[in-house]
Biopython code that builds the backbone (N, CA, C, O; Angstrom):
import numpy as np
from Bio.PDB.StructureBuilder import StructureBuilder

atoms = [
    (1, "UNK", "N", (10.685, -10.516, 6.127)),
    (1, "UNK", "CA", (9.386, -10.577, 5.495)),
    (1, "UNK", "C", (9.245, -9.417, 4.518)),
    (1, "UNK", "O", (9.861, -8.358, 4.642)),
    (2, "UNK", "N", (8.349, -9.707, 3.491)),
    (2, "UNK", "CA", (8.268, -8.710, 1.982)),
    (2, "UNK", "C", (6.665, -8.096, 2.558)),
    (2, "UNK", "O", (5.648, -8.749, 2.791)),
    (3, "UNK", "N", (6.860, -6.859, 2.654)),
    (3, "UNK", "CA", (5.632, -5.997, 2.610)),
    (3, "UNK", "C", (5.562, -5.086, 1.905)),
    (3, "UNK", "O", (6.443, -4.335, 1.486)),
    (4, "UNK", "N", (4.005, -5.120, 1.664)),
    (4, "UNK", "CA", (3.414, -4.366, 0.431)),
    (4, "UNK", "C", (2.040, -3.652, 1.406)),
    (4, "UNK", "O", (1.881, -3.734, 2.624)),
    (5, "UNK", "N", (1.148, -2.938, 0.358)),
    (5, "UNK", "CA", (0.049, -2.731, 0.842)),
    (5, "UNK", "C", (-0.584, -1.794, -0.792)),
    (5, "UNK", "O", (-0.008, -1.449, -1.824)),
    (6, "UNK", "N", (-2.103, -1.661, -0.264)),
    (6, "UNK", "CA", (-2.851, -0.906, -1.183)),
    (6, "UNK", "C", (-2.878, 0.445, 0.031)),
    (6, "UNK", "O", (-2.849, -0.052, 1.157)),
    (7, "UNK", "N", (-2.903, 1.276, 0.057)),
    (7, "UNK", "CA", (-3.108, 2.483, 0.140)),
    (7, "UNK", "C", (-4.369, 3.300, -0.427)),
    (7, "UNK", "O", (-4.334, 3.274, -1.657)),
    (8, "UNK", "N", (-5.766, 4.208, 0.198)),
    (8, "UNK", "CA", (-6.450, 5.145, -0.458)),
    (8, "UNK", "C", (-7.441, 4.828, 1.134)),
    (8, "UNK", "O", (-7.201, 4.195, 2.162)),
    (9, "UNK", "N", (-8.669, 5.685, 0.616)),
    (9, "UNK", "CA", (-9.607, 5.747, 1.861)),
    (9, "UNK", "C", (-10.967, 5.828, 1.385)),
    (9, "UNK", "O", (-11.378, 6.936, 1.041)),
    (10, "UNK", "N", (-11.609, 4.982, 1.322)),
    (10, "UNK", "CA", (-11.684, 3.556, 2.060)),
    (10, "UNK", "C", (-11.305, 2.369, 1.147)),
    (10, "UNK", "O", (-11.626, 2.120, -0.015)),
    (11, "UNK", "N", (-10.271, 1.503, 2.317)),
    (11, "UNK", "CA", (-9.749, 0.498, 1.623)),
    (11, "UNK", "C", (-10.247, -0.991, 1.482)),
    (11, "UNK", "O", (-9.968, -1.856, 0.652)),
    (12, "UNK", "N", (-11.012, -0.993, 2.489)),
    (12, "UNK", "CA", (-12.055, -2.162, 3.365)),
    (12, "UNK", "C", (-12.767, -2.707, 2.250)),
    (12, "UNK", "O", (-13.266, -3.800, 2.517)),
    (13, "UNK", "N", (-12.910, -2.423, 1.446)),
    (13, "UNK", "CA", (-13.852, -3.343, 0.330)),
    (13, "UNK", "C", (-12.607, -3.826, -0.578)),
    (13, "UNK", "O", (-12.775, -4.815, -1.291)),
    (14, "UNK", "N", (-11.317, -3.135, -0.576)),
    (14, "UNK", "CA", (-10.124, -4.258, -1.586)),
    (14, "UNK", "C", (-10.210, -5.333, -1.641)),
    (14, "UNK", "O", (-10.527, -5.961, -0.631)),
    (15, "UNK", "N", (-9.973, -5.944, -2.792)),
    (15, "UNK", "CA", (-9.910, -7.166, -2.547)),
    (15, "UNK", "C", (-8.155, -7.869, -2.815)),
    (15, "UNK", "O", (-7.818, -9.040, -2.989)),
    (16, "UNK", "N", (-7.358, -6.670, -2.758)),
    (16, "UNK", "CA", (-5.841, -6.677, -3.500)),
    (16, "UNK", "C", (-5.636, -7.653, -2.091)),
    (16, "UNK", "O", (-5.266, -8.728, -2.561)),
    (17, "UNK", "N", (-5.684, -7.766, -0.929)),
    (17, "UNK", "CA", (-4.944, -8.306, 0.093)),
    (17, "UNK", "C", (-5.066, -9.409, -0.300)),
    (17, "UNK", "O", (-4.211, -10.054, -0.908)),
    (18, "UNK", "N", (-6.413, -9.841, 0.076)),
    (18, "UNK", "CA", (-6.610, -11.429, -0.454)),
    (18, "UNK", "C", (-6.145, -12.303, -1.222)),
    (18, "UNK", "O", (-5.828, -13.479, -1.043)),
    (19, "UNK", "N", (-6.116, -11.153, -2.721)),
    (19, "UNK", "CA", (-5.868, -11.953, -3.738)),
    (19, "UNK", "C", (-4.091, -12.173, -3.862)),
    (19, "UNK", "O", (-3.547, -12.998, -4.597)),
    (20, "UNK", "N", (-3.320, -11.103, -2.843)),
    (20, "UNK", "CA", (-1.730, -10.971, -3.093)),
    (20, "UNK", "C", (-1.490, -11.917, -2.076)),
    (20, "UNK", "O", (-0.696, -12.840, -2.258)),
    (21, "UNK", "N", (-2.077, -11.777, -1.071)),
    (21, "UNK", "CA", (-1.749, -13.047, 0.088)),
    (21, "UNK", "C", (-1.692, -14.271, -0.420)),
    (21, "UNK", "O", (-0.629, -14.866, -0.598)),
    (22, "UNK", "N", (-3.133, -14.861, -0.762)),
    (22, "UNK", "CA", (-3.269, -15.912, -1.721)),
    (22, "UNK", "C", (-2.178, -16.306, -2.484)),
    (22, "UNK", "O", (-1.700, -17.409, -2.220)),
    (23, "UNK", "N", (-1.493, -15.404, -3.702)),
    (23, "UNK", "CA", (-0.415, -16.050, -3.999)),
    (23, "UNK", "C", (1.011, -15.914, -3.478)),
    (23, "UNK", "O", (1.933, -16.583, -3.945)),
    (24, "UNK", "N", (1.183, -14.918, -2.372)),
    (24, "UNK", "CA", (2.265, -14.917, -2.017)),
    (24, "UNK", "C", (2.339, -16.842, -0.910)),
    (24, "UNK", "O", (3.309, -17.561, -0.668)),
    (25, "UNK", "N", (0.737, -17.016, -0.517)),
    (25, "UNK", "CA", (1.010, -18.143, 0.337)),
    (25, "UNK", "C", (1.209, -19.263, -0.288)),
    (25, "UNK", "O", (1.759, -20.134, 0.386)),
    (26, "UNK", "N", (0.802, -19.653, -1.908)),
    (26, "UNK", "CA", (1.138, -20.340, -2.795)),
    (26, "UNK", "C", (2.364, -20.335, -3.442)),
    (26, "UNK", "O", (2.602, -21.311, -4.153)),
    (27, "UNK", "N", (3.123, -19.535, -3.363)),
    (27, "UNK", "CA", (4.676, -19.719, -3.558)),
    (27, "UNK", "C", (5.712, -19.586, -2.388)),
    (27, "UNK", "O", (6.935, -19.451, -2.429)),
    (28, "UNK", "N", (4.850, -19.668, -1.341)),
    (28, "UNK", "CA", (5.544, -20.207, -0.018)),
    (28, "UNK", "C", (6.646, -18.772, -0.045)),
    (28, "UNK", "O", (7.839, -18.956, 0.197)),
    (29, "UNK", "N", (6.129, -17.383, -0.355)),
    (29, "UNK", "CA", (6.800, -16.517, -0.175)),
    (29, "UNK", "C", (6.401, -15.652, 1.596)),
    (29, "UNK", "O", (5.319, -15.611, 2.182)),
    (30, "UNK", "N", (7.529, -15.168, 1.946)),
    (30, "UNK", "CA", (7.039, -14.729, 3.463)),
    (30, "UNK", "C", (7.330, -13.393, 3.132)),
    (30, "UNK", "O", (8.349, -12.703, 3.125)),
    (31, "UNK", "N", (5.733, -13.168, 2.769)),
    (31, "UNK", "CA", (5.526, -12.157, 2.451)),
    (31, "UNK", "C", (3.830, -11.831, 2.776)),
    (31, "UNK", "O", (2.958, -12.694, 2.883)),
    (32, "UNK", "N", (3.598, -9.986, 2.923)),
    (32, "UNK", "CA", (2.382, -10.053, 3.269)),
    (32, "UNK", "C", (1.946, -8.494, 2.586)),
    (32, "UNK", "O", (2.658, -7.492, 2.641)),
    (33, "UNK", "N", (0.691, -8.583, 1.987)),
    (33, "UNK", "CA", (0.176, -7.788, 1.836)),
    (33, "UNK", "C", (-0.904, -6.881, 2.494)),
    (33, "UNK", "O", (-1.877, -7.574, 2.792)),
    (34, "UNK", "N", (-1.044, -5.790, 2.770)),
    (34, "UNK", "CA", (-1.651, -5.006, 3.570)),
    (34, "UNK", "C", (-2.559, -4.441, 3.106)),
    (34, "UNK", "O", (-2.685, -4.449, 1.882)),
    (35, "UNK", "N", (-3.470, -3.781, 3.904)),
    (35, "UNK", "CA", (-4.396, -2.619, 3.058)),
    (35, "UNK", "C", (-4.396, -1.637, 4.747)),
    (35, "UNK", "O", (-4.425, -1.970, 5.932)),
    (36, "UNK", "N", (-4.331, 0.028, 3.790)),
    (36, "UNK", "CA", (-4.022, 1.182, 4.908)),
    (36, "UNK", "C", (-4.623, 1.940, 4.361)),
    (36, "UNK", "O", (-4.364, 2.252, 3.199)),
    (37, "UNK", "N", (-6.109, 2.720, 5.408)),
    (37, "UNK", "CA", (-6.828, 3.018, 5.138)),
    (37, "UNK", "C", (-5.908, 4.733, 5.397)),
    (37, "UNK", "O", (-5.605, 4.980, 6.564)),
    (38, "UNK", "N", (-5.624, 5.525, 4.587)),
    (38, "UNK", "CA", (-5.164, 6.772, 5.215)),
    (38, "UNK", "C", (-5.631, 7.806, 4.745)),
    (38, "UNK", "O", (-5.419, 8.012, 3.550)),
    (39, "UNK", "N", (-6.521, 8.923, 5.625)),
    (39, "UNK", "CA", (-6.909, 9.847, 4.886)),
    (39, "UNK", "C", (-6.425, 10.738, 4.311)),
    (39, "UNK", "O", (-5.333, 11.104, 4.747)),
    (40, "UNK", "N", (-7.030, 11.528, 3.024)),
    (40, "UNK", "CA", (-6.045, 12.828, 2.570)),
    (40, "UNK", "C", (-5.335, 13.583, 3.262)),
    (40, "UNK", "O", (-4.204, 13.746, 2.802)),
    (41, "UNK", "N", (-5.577, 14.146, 4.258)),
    (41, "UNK", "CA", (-5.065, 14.845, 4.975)),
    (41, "UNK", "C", (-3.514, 14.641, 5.560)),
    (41, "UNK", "O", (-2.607, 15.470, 5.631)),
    (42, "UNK", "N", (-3.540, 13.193, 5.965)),
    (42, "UNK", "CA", (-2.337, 12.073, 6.003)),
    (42, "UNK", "C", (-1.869, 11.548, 5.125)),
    (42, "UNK", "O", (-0.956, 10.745, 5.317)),
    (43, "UNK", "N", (-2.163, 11.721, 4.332)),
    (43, "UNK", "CA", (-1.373, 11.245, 2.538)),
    (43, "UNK", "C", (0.413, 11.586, 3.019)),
    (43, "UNK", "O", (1.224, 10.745, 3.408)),
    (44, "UNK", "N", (0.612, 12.902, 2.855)),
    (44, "UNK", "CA", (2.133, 12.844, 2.887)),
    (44, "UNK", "C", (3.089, 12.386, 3.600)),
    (44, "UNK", "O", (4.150, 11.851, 3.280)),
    (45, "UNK", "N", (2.442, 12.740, 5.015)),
    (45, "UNK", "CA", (3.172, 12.234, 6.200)),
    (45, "UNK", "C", (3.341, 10.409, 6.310)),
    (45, "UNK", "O", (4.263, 9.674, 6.664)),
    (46, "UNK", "N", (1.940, 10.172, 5.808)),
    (46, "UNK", "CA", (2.436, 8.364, 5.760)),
    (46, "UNK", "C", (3.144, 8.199, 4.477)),
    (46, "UNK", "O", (3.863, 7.200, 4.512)),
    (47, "UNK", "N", (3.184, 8.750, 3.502)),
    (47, "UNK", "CA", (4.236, 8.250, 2.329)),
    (47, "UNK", "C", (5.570, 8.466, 2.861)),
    (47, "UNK", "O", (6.498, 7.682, 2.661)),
    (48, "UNK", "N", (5.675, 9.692, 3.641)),
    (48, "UNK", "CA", (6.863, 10.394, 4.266)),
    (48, "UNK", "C", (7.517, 8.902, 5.093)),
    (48, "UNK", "O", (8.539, 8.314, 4.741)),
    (49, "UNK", "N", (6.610, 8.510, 6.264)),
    (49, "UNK", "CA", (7.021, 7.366, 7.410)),
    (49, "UNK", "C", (7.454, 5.943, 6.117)),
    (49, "UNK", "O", (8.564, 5.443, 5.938)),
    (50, "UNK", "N", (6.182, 5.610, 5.420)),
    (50, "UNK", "CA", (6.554, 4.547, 4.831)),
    (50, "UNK", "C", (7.922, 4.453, 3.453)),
    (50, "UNK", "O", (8.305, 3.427, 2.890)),
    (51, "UNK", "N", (8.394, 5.832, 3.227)),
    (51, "UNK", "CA", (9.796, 5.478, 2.794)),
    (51, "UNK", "C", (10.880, 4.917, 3.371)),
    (51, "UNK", "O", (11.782, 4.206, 2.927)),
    (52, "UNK", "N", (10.552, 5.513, 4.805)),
    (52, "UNK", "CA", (11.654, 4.946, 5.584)),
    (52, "UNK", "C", (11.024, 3.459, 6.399)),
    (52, "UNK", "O", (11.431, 3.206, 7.533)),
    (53, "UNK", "N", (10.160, 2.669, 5.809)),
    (53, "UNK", "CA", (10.017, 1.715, 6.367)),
    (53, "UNK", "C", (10.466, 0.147, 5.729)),
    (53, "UNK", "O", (11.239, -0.021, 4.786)),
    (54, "UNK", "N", (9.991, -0.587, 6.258)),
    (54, "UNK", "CA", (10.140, -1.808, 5.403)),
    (54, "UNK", "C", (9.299, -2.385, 4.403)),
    (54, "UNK", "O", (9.239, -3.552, 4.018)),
    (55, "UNK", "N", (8.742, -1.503, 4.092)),
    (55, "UNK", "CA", (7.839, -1.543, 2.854)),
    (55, "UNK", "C", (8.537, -1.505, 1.413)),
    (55, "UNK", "O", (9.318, -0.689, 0.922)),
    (56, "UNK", "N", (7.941, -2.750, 0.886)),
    (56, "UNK", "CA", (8.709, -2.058, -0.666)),
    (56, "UNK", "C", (7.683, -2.035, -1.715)),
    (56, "UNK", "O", (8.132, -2.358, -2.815)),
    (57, "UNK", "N", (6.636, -1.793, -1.694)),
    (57, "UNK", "CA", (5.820, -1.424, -2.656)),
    (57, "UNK", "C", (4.452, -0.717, -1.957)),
    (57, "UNK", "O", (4.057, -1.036, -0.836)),
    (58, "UNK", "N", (3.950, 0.059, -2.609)),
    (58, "UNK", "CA", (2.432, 0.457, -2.938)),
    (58, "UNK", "C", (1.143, 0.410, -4.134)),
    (58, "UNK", "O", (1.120, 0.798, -5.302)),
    (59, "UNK", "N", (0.477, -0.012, -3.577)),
    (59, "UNK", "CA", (-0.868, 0.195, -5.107)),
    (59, "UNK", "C", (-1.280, 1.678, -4.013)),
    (59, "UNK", "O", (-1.110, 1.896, -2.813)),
    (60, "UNK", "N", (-1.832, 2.406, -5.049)),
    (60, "UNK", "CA", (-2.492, 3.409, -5.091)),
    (60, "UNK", "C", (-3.723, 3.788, -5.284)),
    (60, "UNK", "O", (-4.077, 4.111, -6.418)),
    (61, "UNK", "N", (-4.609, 3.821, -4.207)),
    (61, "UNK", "CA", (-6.307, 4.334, -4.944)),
    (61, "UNK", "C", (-6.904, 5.397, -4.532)),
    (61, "UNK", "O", (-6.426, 6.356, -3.926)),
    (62, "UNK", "N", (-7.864, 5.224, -4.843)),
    (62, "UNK", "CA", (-8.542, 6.576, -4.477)),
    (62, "UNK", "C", (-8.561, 6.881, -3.268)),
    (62, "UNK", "O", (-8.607, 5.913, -2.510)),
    (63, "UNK", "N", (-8.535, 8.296, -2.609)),
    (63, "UNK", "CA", (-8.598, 9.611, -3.593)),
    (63, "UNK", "C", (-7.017, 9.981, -3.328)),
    (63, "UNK", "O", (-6.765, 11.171, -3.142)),
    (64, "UNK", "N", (-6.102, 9.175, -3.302)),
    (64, "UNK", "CA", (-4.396, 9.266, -3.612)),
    (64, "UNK", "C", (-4.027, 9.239, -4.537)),
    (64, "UNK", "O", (-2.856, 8.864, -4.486)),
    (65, "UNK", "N", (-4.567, 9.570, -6.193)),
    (65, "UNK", "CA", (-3.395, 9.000, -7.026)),
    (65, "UNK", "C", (-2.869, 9.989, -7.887)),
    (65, "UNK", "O", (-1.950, 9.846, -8.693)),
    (66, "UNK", "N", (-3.819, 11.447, -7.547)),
    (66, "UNK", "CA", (-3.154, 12.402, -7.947)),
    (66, "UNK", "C", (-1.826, 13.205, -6.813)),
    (66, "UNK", "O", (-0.716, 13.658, -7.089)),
    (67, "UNK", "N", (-2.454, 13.117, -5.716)),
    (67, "UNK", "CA", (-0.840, 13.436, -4.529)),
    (67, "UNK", "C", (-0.025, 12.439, -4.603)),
    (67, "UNK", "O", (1.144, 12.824, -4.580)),
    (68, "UNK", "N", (-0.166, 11.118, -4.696)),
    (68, "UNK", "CA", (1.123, 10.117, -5.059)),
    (68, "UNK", "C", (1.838, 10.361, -6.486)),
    (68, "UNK", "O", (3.025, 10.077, -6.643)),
    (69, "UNK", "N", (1.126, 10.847, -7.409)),
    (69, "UNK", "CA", (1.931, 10.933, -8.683)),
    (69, "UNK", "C", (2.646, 12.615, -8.161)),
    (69, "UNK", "O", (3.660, 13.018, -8.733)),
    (70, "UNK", "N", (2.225, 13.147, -7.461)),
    (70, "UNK", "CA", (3.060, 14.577, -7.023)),
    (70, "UNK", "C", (4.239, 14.005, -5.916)),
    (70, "UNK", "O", (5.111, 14.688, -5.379)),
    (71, "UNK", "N", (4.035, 12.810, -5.777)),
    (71, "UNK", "CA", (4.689, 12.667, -4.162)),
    (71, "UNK", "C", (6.120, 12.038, -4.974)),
    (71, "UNK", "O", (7.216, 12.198, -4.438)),
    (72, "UNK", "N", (6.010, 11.387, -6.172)),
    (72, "UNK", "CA", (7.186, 10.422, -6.997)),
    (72, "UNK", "C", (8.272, 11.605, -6.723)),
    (72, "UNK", "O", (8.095, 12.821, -6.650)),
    (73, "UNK", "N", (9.636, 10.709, -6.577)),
    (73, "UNK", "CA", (10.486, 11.406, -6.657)),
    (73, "UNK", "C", (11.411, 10.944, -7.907)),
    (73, "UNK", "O", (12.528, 11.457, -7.975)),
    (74, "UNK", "N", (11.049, 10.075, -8.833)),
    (74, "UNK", "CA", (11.592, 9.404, -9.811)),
    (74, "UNK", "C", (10.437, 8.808, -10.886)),
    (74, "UNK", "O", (10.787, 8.151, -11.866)),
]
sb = StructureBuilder()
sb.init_structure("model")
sb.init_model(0)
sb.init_chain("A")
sb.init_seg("    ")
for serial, (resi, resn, name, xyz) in enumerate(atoms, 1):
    if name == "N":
        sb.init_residue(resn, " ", resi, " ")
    sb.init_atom(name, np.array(xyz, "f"), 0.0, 1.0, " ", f" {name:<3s}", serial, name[0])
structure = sb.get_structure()
């Protein structure tokens, strides 16, 4: 399975899941999109866990997108 997620705090009003689910379930892809509510404080340590996970993408929001553009390693 293909996982993704939006990332920032608070994530609960996104509407990215819905709308990525939606078409991942329309191209019959098994795949799922997430939303992870993580606070600043936990910013690094979950970017840290989710490199080594089965995740292959992130959206980025607030208030992450200045420690994620510090967090790029490329």
């Amino acid at each position: 399975m293909i996982r993704a997620a939006v990332i920032g705090s608070p994530v609960v009003q996104s509407l990215s899941p819905a709308m990525h689910n939606a078409v991942f379930a329309q191209l019959g892809m098994d795949a799922h999109y997430g939303a992870l509510d993580v606070s600043p404080t936990d910013f690094s340590a979950t970017i840290d866990r989710l490199r080594r996970s089965e995740y292959v993408g992130l959206s980025i929001t607030m208030p992450h997108k200045d420690a994620a553009f510090r967090a790029c390693d490329e």
